[in-house]
N, C-alpha and C positions, 0 to 999 in steps of 0.2 A: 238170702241164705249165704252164711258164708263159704269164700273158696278152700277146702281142704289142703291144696298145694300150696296157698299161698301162706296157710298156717305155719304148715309146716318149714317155710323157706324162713318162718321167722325163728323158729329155733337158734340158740346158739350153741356152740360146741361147750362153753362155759358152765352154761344149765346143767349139763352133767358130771362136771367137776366138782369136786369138795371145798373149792378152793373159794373164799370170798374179794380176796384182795391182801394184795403183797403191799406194804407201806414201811418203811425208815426199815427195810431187811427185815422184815417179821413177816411170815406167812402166815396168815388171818384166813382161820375156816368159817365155815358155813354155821355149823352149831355151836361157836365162840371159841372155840380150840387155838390153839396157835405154837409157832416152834419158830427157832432160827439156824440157821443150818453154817457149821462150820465146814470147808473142804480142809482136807490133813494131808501132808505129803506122805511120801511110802519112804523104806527101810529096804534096799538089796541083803535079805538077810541072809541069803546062802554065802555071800561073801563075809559074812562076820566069821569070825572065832567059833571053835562052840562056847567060849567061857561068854563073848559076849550074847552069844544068841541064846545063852541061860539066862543074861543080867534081862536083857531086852524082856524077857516073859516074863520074867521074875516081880521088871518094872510097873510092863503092863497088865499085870495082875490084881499090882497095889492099886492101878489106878482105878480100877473098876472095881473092885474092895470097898473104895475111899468114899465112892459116890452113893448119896441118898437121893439123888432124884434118877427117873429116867432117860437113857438117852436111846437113840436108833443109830446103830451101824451101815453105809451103805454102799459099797463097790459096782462100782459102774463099768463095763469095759465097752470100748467101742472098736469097732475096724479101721485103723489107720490107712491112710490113702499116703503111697508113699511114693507117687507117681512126679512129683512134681523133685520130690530130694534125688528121683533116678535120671529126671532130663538134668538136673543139677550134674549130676554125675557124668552124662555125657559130653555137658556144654565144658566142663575139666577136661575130660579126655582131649575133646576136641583141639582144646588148645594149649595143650600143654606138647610145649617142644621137647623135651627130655624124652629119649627110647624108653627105658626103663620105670619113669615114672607114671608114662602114658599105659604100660601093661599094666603095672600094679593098680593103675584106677581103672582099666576093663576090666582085670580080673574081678578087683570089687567089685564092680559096676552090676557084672554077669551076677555075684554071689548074691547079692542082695535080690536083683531079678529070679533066680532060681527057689530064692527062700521065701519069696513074697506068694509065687507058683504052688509051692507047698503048701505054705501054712499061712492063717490070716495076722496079721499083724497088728497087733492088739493093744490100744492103750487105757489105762486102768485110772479110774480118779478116784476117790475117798470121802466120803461125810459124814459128817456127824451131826444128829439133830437132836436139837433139845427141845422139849413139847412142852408148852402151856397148856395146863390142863383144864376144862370147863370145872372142875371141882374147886379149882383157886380161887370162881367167879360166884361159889357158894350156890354151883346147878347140881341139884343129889342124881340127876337122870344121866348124866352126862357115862360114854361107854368106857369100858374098864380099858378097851385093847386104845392107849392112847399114844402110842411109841409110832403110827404107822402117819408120822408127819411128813416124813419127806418124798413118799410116792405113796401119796393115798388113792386106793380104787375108784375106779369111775364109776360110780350108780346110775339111776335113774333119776331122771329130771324131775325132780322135785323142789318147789316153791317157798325154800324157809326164810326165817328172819333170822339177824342176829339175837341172843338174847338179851342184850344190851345195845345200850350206844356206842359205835366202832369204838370211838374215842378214847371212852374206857377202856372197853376191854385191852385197846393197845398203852393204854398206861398200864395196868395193872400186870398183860405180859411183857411190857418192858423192864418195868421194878422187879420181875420173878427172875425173867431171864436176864439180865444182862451181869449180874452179880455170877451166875451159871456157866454160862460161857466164861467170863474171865478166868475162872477154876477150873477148866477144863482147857482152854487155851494154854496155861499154867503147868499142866501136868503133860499134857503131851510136849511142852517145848522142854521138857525134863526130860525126854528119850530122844532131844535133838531132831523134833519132829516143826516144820512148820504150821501155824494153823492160821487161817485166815476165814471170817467171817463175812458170808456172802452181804454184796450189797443186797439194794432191788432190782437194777437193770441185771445183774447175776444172776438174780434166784428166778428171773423171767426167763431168761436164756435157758438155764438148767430146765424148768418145768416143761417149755417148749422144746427142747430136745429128747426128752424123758416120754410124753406123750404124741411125738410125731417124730418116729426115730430113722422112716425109712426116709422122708424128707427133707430132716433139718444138716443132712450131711452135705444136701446140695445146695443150702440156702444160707442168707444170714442176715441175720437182724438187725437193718441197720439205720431205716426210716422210722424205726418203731418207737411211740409215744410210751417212755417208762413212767409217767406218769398216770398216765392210762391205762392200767393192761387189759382191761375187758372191752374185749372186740366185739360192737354192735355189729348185725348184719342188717346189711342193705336189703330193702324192698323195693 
């Protein structure tokens, strides 16, 4: 009879992921789906004009107008750890011989300290994901909600195949996407926006910070095999 525990130790955290395999930047699902995920810089728009923070909407209007496939919008914000820019700020004080300029950095010092006390310190990243869809692989089953590429829900363990050969499938969402991205890459560098397209060791980091957020603040990834991402467990 078999050990229950020992079944159980054989699970992996992966089995309940959507995810099948990240290869050449592309995120490869479980039911043949797939997306590539661009990060976009931000816009200080309360410091525009209003003439420009009408052009800006006006812009990004057309761009999302323009577009006949889907894309996923995603804002991530995370708590900045600003402990280390504050011993920065002491190790200046410390030695800076000037009277006056040595106040002007405690006063800083203090102001940053007081505001950090208050309020969490927040910083914000951007993406944009474009989804290959199981319908481009000619699957009629394939689900309608296919925008939810870039933090897809975690299910239940369940045992699928792909429906195809990987291989395929990532040519065929290569040739869909990568014509996709350039047009979109295209139009956002039109509101003076940077866009860059994640690698794989990127889009591993991301997914791994995304589903392990209160630990991946203390850790980092830096033994880790990006050719590999699915972590066997040990027995």
């Amino acid at each position: 009879m078999s050990n229950p525990i020992k079944q159980a130790i054989t699970g992996s955290t992966q089995e309940h992921l959507p995810i099948e395999d990240v290869v050449d930047g592309i995120v490869l699902m479980k039911d043949g789906s797939a997306a590539v995920v661009l990060q976009v810089s931000s816009v200080n728009f309360d410091l525009l004009s209003e003439r420009e923070q009408q052009s800006m909407v006006f812009a990004y209007g057309g761009i999302l107008n323009s577009l006949n496939f889907p894309i996923q919008i995603v804002i991530r914000s995370n708590t900045k750890d600003v402990s280390t820019y504050v011993n920065k700020l002491k190790g200046m004080e410390t030695e800076q011989n000037n009277p006056l300029l040595k106040e002007r950095i405690g006063l800083y010092r203090k102001f940053i300290e007081e505001t950090v006390k208050k309020n969490d310190v927040l910083s914000k990243s951007f993406y944009v994901a474009i989804p290959f869809s199981t319908l481009e692989l000619g699957i009629k089953s394939a689900k309608k909600n296919i925008t939810q590429s870039l933090i897809p829900k975690i299910s239940k363990s369940e045992k699928k195949e792909l429906p195809f050969e990987k291989e395929l499938i990532l040519e065929k969402a290569k040739a869909s996407l990568e014509p996709k991205k350039e047009h979109l890459s295209r139009l956002f560098s039109r509101l003076g926006l940077e866009v860059k397209v994640l690698s794989t060791k990127e889009l591993i980091e991301l997914y791994y910070k995304i589903y392990n957020e209160e630990s991946s603040s203390n850790q980092k990834i830096n033994d880790f095999s990006f050719e590999t991402p699915i972590v066997s467990a040990k027995i």
